[in-house]
C-alpha positions as CSV (number, residue, x, y, z in Angstrom):
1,X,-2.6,2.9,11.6
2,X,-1.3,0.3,9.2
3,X,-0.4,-2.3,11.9
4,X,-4.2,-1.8,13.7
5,X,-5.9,-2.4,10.3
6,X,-3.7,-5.2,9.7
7,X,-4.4,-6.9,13.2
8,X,-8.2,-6.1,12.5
9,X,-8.5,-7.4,8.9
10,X,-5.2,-9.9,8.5
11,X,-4.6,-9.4,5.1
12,X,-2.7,-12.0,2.8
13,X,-0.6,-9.1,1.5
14,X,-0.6,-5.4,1.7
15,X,-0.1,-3.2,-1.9
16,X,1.8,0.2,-2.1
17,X,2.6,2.6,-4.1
18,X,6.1,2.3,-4.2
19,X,6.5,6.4,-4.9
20,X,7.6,9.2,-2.4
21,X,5.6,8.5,0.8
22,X,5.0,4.9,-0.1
23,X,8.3,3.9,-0.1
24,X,9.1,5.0,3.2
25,X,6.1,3.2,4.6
26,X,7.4,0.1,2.8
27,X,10.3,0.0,4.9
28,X,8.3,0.4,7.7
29,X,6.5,-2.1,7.5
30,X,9.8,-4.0,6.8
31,X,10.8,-3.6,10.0
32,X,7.9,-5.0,12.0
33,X,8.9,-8.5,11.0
34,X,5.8,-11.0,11.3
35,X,3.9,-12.4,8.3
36,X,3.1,-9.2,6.9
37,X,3.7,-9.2,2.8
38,X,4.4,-6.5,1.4
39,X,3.7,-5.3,-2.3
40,X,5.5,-2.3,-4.0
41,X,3.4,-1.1,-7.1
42,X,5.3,0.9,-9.7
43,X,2.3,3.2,-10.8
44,X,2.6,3.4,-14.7
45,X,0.0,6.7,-15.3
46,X,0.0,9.6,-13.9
47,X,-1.6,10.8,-10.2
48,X,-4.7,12.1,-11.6
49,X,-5.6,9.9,-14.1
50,X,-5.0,6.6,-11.9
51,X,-7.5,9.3,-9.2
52,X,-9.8,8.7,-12.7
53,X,-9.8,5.3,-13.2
54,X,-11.4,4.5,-9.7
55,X,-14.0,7.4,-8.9
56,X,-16.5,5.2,-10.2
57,X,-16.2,2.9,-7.9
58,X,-17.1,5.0,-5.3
């Protein structure tokens, strides 16, 4: 799914949590070469209170 929304949008860079999951997919991404730029964000709060921060926003 990551490499058809990148096709589809072309982003200048792609952020990721770089916890658990996330760091696997980092090295995924790795691995497919190209331009793709990838970003590993070290969260610094806790799950739900980063899930706080941005319900608002939707």
């Amino acid at each position: 799914m990551t490499e058809k929304l990148t096709r589809e949008y072309q982003p200048k860079f792609i952020l990721i949590e770089d916890k658990a999951s996330g760091q696997q997919l980092i090295q995924d991404i790795g691995f497919l070469g190209g331009n793709i730029r990838v970003i590993g964000i070290k969260p610094s709060f806790d799950k739900v209170t980063r899930f706080a921060s941005v319900v608002p926003l939707f």
